[in-house]
N, CA, C and O atoms as a GROMACS GRO file, in nm:
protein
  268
    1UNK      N    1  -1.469   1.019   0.419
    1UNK     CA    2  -1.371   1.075   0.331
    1UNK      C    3  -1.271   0.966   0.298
    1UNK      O    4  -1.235   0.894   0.391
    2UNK      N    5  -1.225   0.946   0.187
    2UNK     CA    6  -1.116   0.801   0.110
    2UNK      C    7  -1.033   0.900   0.094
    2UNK      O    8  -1.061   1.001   0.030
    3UNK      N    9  -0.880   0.870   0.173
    3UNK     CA   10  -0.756   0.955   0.114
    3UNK      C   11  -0.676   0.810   0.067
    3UNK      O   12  -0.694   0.698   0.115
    4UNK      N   13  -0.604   0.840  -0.014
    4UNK     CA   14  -0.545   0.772  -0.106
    4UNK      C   15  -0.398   0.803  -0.092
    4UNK      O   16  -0.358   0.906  -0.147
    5UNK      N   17  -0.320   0.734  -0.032
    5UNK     CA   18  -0.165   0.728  -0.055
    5UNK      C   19  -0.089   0.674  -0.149
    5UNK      O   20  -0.087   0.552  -0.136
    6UNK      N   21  -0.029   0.710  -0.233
    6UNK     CA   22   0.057   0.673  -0.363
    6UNK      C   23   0.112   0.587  -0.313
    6UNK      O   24   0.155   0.590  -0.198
    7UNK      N   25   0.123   0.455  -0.424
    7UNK     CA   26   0.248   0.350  -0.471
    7UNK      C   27   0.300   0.376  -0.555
    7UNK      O   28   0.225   0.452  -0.615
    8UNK      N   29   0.413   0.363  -0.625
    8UNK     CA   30   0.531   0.311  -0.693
    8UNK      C   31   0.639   0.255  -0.700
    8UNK      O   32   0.664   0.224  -0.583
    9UNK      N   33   0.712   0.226  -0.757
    9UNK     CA   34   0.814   0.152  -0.743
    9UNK      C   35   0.940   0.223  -0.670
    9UNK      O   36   0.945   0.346  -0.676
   10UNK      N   37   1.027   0.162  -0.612
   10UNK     CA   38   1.112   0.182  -0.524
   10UNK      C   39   1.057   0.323  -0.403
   10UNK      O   40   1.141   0.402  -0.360
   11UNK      N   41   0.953   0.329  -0.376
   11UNK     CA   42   0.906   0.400  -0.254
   11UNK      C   43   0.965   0.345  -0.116
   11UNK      O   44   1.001   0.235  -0.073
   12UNK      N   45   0.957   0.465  -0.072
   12UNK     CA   46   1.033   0.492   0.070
   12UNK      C   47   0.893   0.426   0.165
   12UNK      O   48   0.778   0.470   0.172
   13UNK      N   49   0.957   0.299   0.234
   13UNK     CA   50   0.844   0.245   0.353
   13UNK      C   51   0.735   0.328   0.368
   13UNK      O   52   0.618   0.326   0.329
   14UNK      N   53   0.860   0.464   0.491
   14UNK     CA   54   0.826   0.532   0.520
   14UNK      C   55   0.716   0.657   0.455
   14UNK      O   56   0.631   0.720   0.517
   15UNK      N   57   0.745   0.663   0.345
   15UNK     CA   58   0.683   0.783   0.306
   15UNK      C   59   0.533   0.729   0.294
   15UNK      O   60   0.428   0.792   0.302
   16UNK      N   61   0.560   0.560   0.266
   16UNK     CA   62   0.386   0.488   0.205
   16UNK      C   63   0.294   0.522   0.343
   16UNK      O   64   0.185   0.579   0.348
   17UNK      N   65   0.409   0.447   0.493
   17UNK     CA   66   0.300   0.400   0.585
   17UNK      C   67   0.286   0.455   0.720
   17UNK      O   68   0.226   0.415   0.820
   18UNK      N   69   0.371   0.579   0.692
   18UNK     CA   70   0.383   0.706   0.784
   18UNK      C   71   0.213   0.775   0.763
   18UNK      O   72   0.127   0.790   0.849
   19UNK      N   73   0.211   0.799   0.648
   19UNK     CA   74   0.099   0.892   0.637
   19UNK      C   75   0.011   0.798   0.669
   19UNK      O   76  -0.082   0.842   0.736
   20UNK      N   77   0.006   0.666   0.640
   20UNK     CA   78  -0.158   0.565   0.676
   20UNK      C   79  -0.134   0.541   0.841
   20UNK      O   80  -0.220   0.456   0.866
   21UNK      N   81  -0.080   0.563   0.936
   21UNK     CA   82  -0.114   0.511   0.996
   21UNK      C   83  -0.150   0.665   1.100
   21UNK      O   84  -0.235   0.648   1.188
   22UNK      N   85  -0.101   0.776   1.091
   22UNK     CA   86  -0.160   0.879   1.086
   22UNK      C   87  -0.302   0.904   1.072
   22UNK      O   88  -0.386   0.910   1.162
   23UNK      N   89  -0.320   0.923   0.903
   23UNK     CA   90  -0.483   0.940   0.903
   23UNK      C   91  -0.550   0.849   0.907
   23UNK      O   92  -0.663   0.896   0.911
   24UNK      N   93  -0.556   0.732   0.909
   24UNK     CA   94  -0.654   0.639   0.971
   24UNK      C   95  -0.668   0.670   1.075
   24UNK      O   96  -0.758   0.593   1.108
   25UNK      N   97  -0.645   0.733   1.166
   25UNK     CA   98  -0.722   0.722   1.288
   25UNK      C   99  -0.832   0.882   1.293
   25UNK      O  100  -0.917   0.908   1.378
   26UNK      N  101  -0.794   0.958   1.182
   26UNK     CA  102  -0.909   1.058   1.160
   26UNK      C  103  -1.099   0.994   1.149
   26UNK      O  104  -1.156   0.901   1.092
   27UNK      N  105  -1.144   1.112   1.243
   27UNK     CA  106  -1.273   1.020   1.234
   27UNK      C  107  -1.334   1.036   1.093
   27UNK      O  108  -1.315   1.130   1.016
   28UNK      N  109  -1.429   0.903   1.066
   28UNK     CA  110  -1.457   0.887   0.916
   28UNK      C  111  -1.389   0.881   0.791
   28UNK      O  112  -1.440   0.903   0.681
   29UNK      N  113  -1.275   0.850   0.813
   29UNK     CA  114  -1.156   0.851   0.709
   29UNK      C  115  -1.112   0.688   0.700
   29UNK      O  116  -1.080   0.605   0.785
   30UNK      N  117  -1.130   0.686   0.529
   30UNK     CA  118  -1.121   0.560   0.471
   30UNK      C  119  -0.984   0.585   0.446
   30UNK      O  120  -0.994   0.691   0.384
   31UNK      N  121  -0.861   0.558   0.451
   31UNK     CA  122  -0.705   0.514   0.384
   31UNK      C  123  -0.718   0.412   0.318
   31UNK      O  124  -0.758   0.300   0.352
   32UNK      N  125  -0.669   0.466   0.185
   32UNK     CA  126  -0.629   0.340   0.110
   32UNK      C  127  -0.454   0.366   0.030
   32UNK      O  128  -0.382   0.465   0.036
   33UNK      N  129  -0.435   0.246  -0.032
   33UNK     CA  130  -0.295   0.297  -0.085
   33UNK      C  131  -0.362   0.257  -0.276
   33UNK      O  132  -0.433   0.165  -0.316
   34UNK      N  133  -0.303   0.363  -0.346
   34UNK     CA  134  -0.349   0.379  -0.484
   34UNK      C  135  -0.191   0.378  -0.560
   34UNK      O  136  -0.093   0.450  -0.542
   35UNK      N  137  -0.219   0.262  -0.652
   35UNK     CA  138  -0.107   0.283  -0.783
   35UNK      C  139  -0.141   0.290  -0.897
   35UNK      O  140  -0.261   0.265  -0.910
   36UNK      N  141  -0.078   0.317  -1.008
   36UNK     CA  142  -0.162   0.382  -1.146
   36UNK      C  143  -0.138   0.237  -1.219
   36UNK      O  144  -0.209   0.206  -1.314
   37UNK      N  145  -0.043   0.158  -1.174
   37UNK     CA  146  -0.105   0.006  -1.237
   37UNK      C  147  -0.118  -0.124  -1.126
   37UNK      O  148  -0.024  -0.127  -1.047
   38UNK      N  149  -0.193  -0.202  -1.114
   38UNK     CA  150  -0.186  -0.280  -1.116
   38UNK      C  151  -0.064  -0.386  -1.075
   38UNK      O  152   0.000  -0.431  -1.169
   39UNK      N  153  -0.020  -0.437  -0.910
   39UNK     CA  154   0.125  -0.524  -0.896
   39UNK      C  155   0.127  -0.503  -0.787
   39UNK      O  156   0.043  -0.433  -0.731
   40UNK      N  157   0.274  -0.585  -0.703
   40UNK     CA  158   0.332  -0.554  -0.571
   40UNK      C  159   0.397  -0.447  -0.637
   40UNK      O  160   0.414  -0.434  -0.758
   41UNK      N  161   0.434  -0.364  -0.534
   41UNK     CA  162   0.525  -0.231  -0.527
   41UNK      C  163   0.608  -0.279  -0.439
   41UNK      O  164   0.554  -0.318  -0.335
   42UNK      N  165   0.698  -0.287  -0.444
   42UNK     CA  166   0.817  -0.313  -0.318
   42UNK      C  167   0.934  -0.163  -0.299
   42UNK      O  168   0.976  -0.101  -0.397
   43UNK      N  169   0.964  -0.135  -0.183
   43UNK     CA  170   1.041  -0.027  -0.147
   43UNK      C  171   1.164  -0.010  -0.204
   43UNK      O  172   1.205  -0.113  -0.256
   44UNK      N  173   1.235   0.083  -0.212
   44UNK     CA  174   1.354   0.113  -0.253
   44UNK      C  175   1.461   0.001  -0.251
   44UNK      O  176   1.509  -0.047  -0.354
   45UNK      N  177   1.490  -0.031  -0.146
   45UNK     CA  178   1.541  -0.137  -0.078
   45UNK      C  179   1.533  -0.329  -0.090
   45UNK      O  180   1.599  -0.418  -0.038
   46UNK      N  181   1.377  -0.326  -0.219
   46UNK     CA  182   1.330  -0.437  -0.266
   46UNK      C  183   1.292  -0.501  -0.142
   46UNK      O  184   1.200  -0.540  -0.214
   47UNK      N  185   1.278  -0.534  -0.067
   47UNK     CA  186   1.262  -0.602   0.073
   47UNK      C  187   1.161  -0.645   0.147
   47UNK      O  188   1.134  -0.745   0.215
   48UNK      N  189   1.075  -0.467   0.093
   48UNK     CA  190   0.895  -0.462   0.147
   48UNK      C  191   0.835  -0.461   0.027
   48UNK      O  192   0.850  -0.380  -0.064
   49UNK      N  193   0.729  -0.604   0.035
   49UNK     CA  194   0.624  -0.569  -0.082
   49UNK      C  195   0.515  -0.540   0.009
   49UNK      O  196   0.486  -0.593   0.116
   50UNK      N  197   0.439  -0.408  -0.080
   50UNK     CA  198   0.294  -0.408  -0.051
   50UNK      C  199   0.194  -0.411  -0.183
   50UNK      O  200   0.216  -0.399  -0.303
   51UNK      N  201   0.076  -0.432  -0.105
   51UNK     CA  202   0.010  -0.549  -0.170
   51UNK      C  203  -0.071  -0.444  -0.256
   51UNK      O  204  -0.093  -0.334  -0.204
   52UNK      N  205  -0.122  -0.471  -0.394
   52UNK     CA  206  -0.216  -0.380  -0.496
   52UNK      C  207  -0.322  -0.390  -0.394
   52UNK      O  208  -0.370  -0.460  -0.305
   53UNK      N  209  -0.335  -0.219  -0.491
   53UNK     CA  210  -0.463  -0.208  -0.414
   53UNK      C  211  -0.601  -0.284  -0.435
   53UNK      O  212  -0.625  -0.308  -0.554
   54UNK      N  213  -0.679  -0.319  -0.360
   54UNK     CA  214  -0.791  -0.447  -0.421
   54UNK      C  215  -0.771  -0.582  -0.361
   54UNK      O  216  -0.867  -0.659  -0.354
   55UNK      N  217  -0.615  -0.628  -0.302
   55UNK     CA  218  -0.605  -0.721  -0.268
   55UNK      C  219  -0.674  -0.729  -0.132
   55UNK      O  220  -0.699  -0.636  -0.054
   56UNK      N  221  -0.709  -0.904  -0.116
   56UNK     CA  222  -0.815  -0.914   0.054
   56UNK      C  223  -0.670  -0.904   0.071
   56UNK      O  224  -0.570  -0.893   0.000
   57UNK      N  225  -0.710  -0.916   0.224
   57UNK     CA  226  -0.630  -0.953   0.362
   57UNK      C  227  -0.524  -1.024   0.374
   57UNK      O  228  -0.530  -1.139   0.331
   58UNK      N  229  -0.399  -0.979   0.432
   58UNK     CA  230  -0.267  -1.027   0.358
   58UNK      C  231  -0.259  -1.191   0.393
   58UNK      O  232  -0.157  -1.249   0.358
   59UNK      N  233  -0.345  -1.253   0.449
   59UNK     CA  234  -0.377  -1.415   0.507
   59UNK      C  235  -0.420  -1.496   0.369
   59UNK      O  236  -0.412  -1.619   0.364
   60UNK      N  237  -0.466  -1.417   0.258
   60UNK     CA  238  -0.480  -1.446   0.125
   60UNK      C  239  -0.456  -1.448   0.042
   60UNK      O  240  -0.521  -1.459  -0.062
   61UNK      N  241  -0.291  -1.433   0.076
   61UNK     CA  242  -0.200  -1.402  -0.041
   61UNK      C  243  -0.157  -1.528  -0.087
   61UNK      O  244  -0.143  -1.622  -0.009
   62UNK      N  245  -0.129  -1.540  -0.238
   62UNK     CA  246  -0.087  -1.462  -0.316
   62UNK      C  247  -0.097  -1.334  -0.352
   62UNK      O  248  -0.011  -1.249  -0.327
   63UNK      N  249  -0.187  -1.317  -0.404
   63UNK     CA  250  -0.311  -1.206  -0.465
   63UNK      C  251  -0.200  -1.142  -0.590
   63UNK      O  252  -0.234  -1.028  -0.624
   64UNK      N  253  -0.094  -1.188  -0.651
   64UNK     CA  254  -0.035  -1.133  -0.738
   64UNK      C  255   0.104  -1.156  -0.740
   64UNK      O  256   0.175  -1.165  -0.841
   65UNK      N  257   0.154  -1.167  -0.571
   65UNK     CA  258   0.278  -1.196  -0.504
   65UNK      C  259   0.360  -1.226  -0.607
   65UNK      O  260   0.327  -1.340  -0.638
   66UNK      N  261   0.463  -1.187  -0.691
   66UNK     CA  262   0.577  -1.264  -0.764
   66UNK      C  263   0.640  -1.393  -0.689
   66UNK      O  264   0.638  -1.373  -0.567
   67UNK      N  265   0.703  -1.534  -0.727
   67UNK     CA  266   0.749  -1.612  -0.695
   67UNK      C  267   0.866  -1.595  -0.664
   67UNK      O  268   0.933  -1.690  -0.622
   0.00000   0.00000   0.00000
């Protein structure tokens, strides 16, 4: 099963990585995080970027990273 947690802009940490770290540990459950475009999303707070969805492994970033 793929559940999908919303991005957008100025999102609450919490609200993104509360729920992923929750259901990931359901058995057979894919988590992913889904935004309707394309970018970093960074939190309310500007502070936390997380990474589009699609990007590898955060050891490979850029992957879009603003400068």
């Amino acid at each position: 099963m793929r559940i999908a947690v919303p991005l957008f802009d100025a999102v609450t940490a919490l609200d993104a990585v509360g729920p992923y770290e929750v259901l990931r540990m359901l058995p057979d459950a894919e988590v992913v995080f889904a935004a309707a475009t394309p970018g970093i999303r960074t939190d309310g707070a500007g502070s936390l970027g997380l990474p589009p969805p699609g990007c590898p492994r955060a050891s490979t970033w850029p992957c879009g990273w603003p400068n």
